[in-house]
SEMI-27871 format. One line per 5 residues: their letters; for each residue z, x, y of N, C-alpha, C, O, CB. Coordinates in steps of 0.001 Angstrom, whole numbers, plus 500000, padded with zeros to 6 digits. Glycine has a CB too. Layout:
BEGIN
a> Z,X,Y,Z,X,Y,Z,X,Y,Z,X,Y,Z,X,Y | ...
This chain:
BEGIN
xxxxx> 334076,637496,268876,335145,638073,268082,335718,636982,267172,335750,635802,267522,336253,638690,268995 | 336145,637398,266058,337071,636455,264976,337940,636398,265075,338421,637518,265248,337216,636550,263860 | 338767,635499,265081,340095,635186,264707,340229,635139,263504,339395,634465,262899,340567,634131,265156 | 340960,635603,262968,341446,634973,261421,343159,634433,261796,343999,635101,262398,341420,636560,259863 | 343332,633007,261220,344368,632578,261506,345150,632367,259963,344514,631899,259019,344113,631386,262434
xxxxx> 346199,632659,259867,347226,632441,258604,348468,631830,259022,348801,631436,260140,347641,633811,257868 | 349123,631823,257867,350405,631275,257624,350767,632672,256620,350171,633049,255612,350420,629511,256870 | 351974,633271,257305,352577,634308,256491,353852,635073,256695,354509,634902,257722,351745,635160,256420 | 354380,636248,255378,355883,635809,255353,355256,637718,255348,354498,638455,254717,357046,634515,253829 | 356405,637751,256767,356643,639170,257233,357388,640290,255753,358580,639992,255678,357904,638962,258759
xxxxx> 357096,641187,254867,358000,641834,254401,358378,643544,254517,357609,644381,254989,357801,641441,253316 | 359418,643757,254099,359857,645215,254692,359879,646234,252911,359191,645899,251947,361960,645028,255748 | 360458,646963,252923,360709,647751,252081,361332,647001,250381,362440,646484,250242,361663,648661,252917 | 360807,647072,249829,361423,646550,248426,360708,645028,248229,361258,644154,247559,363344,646422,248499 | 359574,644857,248820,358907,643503,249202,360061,642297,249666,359770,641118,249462,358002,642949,247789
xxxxx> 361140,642591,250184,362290,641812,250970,361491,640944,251972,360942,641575,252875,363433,642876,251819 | 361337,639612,251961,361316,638736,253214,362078,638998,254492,363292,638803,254444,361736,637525,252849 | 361521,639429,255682,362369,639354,256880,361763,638593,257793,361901,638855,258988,362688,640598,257468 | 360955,637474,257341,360259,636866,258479,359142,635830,258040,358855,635786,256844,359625,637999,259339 | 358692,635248,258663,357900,633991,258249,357467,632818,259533,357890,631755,259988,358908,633213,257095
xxxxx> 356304,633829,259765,355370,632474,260744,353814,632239,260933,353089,631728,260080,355696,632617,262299 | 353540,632546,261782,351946,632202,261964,351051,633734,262659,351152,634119,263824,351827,630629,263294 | 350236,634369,261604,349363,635743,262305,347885,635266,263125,347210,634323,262712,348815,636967,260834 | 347701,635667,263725,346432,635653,264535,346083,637152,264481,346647,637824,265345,346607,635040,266135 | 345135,637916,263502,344087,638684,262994,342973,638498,263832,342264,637518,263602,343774,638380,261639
xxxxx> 342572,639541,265118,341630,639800,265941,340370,641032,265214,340622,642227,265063,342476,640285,267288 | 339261,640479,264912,338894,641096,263806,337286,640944,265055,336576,639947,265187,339204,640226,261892 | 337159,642168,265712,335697,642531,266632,334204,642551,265834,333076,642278,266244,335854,644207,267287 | 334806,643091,264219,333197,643027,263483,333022,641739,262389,332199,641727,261474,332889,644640,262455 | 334086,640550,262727,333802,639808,261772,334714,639450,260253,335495,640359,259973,332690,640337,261598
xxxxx> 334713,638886,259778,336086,638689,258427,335439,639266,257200,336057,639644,256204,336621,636775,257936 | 333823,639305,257404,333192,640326,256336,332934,641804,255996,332465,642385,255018,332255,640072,256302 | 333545,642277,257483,333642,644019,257593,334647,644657,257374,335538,644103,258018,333416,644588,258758 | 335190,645812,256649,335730,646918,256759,336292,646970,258402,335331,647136,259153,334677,647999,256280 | 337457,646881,259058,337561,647399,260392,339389,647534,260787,340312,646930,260239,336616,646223,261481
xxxxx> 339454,648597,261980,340876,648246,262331,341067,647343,262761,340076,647184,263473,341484,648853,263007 | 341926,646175,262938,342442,645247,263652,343620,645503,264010,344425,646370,263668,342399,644198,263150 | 343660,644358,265001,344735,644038,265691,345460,642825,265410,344703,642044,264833,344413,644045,266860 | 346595,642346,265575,347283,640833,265940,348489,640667,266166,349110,641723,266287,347187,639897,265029 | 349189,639558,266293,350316,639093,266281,350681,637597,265181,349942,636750,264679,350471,638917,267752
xxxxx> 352276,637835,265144,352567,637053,264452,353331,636400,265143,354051,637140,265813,352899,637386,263448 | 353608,634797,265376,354794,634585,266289,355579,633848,264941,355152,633081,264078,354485,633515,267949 | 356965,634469,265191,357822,634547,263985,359100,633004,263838,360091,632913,264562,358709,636250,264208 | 358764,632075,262866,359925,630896,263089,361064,631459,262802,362099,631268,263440,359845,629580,262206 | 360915,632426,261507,362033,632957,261020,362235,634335,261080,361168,634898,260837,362149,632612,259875
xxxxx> 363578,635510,261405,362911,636673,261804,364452,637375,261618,365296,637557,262496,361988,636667,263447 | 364538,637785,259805,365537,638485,259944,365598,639849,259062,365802,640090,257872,366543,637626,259731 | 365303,640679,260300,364914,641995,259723,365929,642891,259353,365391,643939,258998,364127,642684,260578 | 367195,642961,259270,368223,643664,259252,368035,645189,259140,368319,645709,260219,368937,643169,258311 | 367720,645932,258371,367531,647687,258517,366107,648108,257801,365496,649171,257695,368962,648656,257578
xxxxx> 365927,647045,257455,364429,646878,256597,363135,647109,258005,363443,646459,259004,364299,644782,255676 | 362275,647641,258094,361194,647663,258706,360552,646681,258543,361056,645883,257752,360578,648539,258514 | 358990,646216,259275,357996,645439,258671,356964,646321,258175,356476,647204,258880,357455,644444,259575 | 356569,646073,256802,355578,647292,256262,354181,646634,255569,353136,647203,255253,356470,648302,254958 | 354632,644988,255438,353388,644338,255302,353163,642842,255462,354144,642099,255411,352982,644643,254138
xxxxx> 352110,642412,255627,352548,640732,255487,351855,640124,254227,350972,640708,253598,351987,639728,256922 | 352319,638963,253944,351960,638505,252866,351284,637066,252986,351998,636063,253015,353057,638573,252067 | 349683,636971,253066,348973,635693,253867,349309,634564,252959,350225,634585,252136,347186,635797,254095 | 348721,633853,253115,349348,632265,252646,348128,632466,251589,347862,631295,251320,349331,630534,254005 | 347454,633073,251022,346506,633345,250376,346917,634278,249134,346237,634368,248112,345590,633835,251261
xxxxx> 347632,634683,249269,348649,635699,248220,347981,637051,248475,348158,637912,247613,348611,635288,246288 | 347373,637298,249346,347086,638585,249940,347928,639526,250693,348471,639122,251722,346228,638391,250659 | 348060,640475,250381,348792,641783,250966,347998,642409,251728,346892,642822,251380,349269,642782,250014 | 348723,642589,253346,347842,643206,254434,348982,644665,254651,350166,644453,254912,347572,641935,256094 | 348661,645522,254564,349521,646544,254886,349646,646619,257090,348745,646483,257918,348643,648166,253914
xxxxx> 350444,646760,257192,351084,646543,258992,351709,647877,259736,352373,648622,259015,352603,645321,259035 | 351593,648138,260745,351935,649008,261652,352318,648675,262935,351605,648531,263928,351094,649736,261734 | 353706,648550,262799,353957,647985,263864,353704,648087,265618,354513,648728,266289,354878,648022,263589 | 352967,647660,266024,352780,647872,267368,353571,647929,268614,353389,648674,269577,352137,647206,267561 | 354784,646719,268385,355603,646240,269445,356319,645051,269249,355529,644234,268776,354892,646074,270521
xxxxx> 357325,644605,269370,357534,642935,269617,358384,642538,270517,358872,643472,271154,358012,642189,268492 | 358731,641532,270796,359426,640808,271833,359532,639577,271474,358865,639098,270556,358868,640853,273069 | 360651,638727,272376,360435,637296,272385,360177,636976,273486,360410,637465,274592,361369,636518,271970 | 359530,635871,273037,358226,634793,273646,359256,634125,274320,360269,633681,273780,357114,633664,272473 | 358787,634019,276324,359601,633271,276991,358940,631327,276914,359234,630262,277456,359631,634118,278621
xxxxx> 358322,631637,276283,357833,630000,276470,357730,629301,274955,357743,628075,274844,356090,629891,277292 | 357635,630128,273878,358601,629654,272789,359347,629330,271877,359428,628520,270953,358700,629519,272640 | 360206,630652,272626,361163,631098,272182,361191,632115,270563,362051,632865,270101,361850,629906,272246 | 360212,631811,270200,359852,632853,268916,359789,634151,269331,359595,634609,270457,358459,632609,268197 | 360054,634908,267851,360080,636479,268124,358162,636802,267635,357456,636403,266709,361629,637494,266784
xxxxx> 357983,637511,268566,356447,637878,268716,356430,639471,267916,357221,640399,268080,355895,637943,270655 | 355377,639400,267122,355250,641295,266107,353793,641254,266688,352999,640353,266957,355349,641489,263604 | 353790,642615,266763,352478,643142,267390,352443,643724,266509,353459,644168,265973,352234,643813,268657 | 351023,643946,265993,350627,645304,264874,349162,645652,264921,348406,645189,265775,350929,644920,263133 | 348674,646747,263677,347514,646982,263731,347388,647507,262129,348211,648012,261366,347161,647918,264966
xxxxx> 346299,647232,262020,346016,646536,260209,344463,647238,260019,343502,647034,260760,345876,644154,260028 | 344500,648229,258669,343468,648385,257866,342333,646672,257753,342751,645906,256886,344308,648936,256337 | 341541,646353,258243,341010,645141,257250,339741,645169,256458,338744,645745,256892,340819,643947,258018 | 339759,644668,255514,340158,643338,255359,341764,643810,254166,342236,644921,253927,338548,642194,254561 | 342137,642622,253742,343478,642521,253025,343558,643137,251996,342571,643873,252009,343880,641361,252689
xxxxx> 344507,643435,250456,344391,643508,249570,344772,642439,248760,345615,641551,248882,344706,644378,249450 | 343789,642792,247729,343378,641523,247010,344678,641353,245606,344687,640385,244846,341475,641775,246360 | 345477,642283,245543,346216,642661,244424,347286,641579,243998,347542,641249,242839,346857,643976,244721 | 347955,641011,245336,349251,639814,244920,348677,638607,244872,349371,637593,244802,350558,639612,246021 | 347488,638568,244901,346547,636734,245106,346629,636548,244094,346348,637352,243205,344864,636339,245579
xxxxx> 347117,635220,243922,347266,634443,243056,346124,633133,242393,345546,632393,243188,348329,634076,243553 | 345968,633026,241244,344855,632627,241054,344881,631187,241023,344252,630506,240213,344361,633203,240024 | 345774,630666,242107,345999,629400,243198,346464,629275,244391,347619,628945,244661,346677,628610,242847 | 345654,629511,245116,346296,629945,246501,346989,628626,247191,346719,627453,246934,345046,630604,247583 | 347667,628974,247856,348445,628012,248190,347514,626811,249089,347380,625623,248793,349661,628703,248961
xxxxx> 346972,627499,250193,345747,626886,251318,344689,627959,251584,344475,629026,251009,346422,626461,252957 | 344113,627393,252578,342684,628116,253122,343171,628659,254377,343851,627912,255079,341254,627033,253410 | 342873,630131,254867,343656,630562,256003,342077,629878,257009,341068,629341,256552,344248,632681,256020 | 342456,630199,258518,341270,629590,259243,340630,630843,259632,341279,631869,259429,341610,628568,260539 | 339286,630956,260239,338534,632169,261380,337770,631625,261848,336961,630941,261222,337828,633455,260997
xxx> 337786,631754,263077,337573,630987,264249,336667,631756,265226,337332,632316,266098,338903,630633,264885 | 335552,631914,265313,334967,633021,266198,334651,632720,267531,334282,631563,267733,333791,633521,265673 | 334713,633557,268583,333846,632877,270023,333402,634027,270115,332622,634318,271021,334594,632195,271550
C-alpha cells in the first residue's frame, strides 16, 4: 500500500483556513490510480469555528476534496487528529506553477 505524505492547510467553506498540519493519504492501488482513499491529518493548527472541513489544500497547490470521517485528539501528541475519505487522485486546478516542495509516497 502507498502512503502519500503532505504538508497541508485544512479549508472549510469560502476556501477559509481552519487548520494546518501533516496528511497521511492511504492509497491501496498506488499514487497512479483513480481510487477511494482514506487518511488522516494530525492538525498543529485547528481552528474550525462554524466552518466545516470541505477540502485540503497539499503543499503542492493541489485541491483534494474531503469527507469527513471522524476526529479526536491525539493522547500522545496532543494534536487534533481529522479522519476522512477522499476521491483520488487530487485536483490539479489551484497548483501553482511553483510548488512550494515535493509531497513524499512511501509504499510497503
Amino acid at each position: 500500500m502507498a502512503v502519500f505524505k503532505s504538508a497541508v492547510r485544512v479549508r472549510g467553506a469560502g476556501e477559509r483556513s481552519i487548520g494546518e498540519g501533516m496528511a497521511y493519504i492511504h492509497l491501496p492501488r498506488g499514487p497512479e490510480r483513480a481510487q477511494e482513499a482514506t487518511g488522516t491529518v494530525s492538525l498543529r493548527r485547528w481552528e474550525p469555528g462554524a466552518d466545516a472541513p470541505t477540502h485540503l489544500t497539499l503543499e503542492d497547490g493541489r485541491r483534494l476534496p474531503i469527507a469527513v470521517a471522524g476526529s479526536t485528539l491525539s493522547d500522545c501528541s496532543r494534536n487534533h487528529i481529522l479522519r476522512f475519505t477522499a476521491a483520488w487522485p487530487p485536483d490539479d486546478r489551484e497548483a501553482s506553477a511553483e510548488s512550494r516542495g515535493s509531497p513524499t509516497v512511501a509504499t510497503s
